[in-house]
HTML snippet that shows the backbone in 3Dmol.js (N, CA, C, O; Angstrom):
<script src="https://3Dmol.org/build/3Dmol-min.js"></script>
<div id="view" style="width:600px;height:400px;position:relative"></div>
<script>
const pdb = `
ATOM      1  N   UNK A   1     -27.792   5.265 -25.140  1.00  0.00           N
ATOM      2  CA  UNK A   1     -26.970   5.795 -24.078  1.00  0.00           C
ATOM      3  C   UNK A   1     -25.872   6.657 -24.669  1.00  0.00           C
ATOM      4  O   UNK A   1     -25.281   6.431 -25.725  1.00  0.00           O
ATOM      5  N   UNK A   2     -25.640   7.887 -23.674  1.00  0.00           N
ATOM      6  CA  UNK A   2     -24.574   8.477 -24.214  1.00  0.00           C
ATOM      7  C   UNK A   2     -22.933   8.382 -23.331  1.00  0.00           C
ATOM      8  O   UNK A   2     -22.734   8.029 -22.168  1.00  0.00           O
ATOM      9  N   UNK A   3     -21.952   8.828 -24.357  1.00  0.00           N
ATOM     10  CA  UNK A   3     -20.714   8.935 -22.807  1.00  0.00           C
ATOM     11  C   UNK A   3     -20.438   9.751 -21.908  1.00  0.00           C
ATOM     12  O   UNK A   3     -19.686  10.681 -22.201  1.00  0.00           O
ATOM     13  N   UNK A   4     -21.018   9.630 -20.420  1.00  0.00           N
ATOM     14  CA  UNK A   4     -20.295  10.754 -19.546  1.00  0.00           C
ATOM     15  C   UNK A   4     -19.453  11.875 -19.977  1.00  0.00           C
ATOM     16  O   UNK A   4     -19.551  12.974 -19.430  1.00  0.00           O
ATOM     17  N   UNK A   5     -18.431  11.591 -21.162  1.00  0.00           N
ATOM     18  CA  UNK A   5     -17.183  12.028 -21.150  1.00  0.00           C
ATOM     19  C   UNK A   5     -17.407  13.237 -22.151  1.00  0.00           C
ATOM     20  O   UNK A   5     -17.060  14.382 -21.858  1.00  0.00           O
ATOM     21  N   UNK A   6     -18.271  12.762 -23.866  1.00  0.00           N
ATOM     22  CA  UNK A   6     -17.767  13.217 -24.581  1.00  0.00           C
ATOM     23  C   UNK A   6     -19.367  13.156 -24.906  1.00  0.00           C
ATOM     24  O   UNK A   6     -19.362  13.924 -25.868  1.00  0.00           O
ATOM     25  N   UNK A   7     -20.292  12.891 -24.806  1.00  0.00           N
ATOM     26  CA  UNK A   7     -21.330  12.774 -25.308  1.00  0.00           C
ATOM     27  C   UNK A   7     -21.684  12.052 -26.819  1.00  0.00           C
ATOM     28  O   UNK A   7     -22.580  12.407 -27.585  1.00  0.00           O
ATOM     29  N   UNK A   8     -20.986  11.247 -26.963  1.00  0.00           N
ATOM     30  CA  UNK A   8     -20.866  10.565 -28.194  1.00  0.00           C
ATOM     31  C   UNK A   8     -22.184   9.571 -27.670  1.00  0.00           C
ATOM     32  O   UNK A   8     -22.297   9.382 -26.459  1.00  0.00           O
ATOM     33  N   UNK A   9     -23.495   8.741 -28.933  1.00  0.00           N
ATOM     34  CA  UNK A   9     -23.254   7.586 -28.598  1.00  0.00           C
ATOM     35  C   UNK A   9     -22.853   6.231 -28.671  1.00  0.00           C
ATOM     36  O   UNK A   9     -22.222   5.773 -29.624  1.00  0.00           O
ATOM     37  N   UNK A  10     -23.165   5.658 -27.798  1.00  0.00           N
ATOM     38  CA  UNK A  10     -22.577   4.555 -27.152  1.00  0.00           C
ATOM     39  C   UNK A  10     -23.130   3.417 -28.073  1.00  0.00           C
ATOM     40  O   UNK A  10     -24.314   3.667 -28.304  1.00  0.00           O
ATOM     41  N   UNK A  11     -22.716   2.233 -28.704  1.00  0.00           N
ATOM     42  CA  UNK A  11     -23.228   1.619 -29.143  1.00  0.00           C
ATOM     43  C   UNK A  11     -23.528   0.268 -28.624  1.00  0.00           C
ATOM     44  O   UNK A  11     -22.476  -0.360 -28.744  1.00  0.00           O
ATOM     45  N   UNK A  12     -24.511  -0.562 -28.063  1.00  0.00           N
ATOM     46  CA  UNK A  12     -25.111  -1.601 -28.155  1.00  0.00           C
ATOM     47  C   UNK A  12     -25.267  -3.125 -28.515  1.00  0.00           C
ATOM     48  O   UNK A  12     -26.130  -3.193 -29.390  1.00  0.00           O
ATOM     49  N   UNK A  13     -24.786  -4.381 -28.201  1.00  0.00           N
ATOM     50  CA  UNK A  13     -24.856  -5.378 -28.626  1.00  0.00           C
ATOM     51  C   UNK A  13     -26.083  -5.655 -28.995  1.00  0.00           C
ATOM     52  O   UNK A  13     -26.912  -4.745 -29.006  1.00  0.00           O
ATOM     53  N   UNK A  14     -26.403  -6.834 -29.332  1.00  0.00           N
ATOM     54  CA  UNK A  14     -27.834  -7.306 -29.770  1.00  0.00           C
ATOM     55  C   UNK A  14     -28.751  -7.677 -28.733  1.00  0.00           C
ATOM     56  O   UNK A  14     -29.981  -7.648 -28.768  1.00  0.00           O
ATOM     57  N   UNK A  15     -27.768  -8.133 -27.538  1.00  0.00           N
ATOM     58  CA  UNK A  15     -28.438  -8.236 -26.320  1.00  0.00           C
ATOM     59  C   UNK A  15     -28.748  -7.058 -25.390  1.00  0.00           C
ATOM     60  O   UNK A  15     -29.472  -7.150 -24.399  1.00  0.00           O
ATOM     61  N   UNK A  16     -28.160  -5.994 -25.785  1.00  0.00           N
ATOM     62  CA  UNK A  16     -28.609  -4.406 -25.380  1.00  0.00           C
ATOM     63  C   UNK A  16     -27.389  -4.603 -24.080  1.00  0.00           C
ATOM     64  O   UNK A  16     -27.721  -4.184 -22.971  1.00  0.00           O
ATOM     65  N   UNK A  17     -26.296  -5.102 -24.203  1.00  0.00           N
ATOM     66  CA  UNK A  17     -24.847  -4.857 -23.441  1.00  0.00           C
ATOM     67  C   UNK A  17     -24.034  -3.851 -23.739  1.00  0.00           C
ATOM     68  O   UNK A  17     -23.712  -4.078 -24.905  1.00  0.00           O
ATOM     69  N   UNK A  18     -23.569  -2.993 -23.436  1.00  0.00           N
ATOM     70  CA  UNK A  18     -22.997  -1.705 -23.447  1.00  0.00           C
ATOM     71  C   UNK A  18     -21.483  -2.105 -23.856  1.00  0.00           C
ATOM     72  O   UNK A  18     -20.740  -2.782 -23.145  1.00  0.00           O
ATOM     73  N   UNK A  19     -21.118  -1.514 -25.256  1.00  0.00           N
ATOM     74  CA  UNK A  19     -19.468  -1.909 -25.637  1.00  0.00           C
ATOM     75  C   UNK A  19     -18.997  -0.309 -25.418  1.00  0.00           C
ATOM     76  O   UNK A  19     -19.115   0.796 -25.947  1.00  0.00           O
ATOM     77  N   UNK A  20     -18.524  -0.817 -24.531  1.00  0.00           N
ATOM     78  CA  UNK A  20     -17.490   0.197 -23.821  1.00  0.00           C
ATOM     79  C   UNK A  20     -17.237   0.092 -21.985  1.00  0.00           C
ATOM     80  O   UNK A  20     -16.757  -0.995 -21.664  1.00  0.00           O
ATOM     81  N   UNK A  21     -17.397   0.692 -21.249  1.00  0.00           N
ATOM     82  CA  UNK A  21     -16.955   0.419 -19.263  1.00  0.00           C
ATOM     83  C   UNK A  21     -18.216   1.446 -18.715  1.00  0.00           C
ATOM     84  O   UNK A  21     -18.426   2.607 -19.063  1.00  0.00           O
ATOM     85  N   UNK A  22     -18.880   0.719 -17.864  1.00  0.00           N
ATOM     86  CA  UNK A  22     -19.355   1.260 -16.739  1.00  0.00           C
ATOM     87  C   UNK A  22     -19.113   1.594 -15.827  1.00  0.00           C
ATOM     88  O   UNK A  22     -18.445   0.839 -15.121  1.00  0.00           O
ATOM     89  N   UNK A  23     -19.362   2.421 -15.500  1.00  0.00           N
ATOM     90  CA  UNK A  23     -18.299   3.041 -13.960  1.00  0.00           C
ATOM     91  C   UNK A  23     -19.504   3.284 -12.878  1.00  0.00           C
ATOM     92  O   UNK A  23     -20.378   3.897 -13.491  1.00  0.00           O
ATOM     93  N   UNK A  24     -19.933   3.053 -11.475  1.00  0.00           N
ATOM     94  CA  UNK A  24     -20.360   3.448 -10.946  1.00  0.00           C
ATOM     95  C   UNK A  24     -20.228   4.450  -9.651  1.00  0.00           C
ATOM     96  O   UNK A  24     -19.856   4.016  -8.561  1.00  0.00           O
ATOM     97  N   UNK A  25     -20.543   5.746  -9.852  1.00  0.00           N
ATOM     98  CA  UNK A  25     -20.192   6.819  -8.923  1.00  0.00           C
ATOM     99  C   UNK A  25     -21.122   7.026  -8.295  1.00  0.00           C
ATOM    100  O   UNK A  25     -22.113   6.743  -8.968  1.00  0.00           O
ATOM    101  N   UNK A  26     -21.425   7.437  -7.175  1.00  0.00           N
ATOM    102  CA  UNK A  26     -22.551   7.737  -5.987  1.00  0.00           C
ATOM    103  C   UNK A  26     -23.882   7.152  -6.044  1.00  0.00           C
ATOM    104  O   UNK A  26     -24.843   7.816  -5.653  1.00  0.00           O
ATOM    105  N   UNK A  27     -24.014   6.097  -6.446  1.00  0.00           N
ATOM    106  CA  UNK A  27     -24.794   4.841  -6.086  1.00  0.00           C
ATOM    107  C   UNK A  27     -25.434   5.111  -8.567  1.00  0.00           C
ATOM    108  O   UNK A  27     -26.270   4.401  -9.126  1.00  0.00           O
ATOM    109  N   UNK A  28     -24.611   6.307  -9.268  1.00  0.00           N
ATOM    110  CA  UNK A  28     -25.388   6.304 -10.194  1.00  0.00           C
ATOM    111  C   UNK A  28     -24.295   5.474 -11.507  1.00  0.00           C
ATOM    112  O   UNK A  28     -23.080   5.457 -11.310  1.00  0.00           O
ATOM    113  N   UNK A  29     -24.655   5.083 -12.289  1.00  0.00           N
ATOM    114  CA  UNK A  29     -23.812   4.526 -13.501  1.00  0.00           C
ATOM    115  C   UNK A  29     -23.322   5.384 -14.834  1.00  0.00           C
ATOM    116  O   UNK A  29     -24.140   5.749 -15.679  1.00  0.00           O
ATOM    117  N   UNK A  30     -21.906   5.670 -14.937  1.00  0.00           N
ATOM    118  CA  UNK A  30     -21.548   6.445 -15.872  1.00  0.00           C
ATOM    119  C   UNK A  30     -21.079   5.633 -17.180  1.00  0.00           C
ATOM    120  O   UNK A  30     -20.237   4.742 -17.070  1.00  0.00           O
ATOM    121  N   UNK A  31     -21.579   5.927 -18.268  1.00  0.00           N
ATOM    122  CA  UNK A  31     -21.284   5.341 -19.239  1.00  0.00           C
ATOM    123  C   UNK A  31     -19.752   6.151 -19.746  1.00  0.00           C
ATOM    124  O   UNK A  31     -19.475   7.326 -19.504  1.00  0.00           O
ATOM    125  N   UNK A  32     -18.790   5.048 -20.587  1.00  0.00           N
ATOM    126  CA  UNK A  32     -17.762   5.224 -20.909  1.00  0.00           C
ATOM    127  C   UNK A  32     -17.409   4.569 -22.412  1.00  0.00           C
ATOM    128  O   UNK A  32     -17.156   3.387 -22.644  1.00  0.00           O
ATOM    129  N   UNK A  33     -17.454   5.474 -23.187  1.00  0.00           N
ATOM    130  CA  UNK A  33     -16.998   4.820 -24.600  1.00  0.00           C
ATOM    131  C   UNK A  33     -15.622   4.193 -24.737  1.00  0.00           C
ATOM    132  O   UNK A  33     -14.870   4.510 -23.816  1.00  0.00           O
ATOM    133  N   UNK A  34     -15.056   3.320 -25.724  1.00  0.00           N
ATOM    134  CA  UNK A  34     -13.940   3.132 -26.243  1.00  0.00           C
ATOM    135  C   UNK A  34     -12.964   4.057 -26.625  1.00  0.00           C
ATOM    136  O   UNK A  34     -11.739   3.931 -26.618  1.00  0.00           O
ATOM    137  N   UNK A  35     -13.602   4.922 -26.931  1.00  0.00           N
ATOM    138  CA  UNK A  35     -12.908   5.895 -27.579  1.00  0.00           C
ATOM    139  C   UNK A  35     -11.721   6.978 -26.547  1.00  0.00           C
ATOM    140  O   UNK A  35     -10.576   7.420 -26.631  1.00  0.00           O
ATOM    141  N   UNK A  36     -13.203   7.015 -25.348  1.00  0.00           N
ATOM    142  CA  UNK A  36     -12.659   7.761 -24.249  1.00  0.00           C
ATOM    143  C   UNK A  36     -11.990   7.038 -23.417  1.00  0.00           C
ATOM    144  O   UNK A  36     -11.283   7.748 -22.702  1.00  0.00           O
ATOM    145  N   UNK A  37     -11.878   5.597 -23.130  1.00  0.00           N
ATOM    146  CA  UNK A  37     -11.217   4.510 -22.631  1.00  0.00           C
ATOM    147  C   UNK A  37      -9.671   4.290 -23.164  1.00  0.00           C
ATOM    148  O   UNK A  37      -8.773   3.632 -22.638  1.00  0.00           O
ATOM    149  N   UNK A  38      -9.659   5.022 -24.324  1.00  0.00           N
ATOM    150  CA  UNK A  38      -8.183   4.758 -24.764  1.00  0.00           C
ATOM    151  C   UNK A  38      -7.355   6.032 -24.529  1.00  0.00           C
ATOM    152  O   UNK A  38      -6.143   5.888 -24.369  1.00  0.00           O
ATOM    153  N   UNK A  39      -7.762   6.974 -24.501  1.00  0.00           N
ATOM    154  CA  UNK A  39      -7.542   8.744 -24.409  1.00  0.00           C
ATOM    155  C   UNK A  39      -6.758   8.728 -22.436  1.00  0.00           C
ATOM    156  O   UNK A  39      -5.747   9.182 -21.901  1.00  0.00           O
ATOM    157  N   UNK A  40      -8.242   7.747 -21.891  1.00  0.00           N
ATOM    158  CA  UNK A  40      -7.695   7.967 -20.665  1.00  0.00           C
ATOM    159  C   UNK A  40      -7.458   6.868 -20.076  1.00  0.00           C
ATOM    160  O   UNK A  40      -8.314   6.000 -20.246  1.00  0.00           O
ATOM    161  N   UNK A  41      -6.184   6.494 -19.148  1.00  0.00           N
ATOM    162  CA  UNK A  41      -5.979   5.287 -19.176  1.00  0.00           C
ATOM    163  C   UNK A  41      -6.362   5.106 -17.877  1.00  0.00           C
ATOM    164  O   UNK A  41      -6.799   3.956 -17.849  1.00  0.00           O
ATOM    165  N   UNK A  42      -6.488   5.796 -16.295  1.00  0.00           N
ATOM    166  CA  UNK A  42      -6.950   5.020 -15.238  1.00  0.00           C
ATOM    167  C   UNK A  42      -7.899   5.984 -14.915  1.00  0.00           C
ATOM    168  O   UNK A  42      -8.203   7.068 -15.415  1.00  0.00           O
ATOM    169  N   UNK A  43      -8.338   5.268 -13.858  1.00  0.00           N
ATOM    170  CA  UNK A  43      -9.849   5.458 -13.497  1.00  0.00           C
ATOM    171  C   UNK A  43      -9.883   6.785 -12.821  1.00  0.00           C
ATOM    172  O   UNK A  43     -10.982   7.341 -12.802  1.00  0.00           O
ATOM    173  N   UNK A  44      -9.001   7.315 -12.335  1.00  0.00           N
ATOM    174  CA  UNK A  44      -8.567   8.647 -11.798  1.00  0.00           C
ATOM    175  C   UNK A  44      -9.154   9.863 -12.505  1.00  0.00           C
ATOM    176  O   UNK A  44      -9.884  10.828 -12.282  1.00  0.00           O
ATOM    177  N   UNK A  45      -8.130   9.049 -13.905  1.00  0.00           N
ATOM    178  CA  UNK A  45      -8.786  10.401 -15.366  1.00  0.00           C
ATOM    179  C   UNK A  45      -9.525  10.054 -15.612  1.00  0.00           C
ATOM    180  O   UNK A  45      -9.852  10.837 -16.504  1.00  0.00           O
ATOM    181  N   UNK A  46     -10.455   9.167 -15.546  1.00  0.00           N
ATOM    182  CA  UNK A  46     -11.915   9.093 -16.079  1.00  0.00           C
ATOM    183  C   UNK A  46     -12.208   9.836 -15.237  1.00  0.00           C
ATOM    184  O   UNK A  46     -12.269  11.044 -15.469  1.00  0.00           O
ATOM    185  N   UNK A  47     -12.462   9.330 -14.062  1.00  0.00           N
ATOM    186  CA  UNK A  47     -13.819  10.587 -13.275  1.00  0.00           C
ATOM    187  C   UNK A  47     -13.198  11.942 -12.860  1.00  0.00           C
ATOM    188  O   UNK A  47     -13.782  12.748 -12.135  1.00  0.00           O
ATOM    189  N   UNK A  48     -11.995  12.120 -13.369  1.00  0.00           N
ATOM    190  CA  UNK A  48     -12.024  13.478 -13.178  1.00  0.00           C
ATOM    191  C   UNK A  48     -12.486  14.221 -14.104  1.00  0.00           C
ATOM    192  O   UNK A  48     -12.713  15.423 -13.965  1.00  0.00           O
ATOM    193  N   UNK A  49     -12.704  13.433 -15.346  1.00  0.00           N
ATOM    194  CA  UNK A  49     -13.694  14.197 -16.736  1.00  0.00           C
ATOM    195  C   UNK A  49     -14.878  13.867 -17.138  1.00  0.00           C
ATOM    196  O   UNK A  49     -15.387  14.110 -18.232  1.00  0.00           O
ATOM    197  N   UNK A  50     -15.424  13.179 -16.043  1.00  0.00           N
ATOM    198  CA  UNK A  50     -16.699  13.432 -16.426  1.00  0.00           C
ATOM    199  C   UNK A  50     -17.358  14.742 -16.212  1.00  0.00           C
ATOM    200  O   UNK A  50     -16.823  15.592 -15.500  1.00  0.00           O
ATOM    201  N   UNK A  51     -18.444  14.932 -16.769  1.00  0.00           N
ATOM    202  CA  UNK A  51     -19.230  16.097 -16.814  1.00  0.00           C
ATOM    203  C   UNK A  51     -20.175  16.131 -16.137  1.00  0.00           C
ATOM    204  O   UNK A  51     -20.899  17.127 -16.136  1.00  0.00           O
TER     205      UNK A  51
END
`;
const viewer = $3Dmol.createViewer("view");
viewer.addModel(pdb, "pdb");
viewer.setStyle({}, {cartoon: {color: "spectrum"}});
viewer.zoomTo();
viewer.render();
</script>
């Protein structure tokens, strides 16, 4: 998986759990890294940068 944000990817637990936030927008799921989780702090600026 990659990030909505930045296109980095996303890395994976062993159980295939996503370390970083899921966001769900119009019934679809946006992936969100750590990286971009710290850059932006509410949910506002997240989806205003996704791509």
């Amino acid at each position: 998986m990659k990030c909505s944000i930045c296109s980095k990817k996303i890395e994976q637990t062993f159980l295939n759990k996503v370390v970083g936030a899921i966001i769900k927008i119009k019934g679809k799921n946006q992936y969100i890294c750590p990286g971009c989780q710290k850059k932006l702090k509410t949910k506002e600026e997240i989806i205003k940068n996704i791509k």
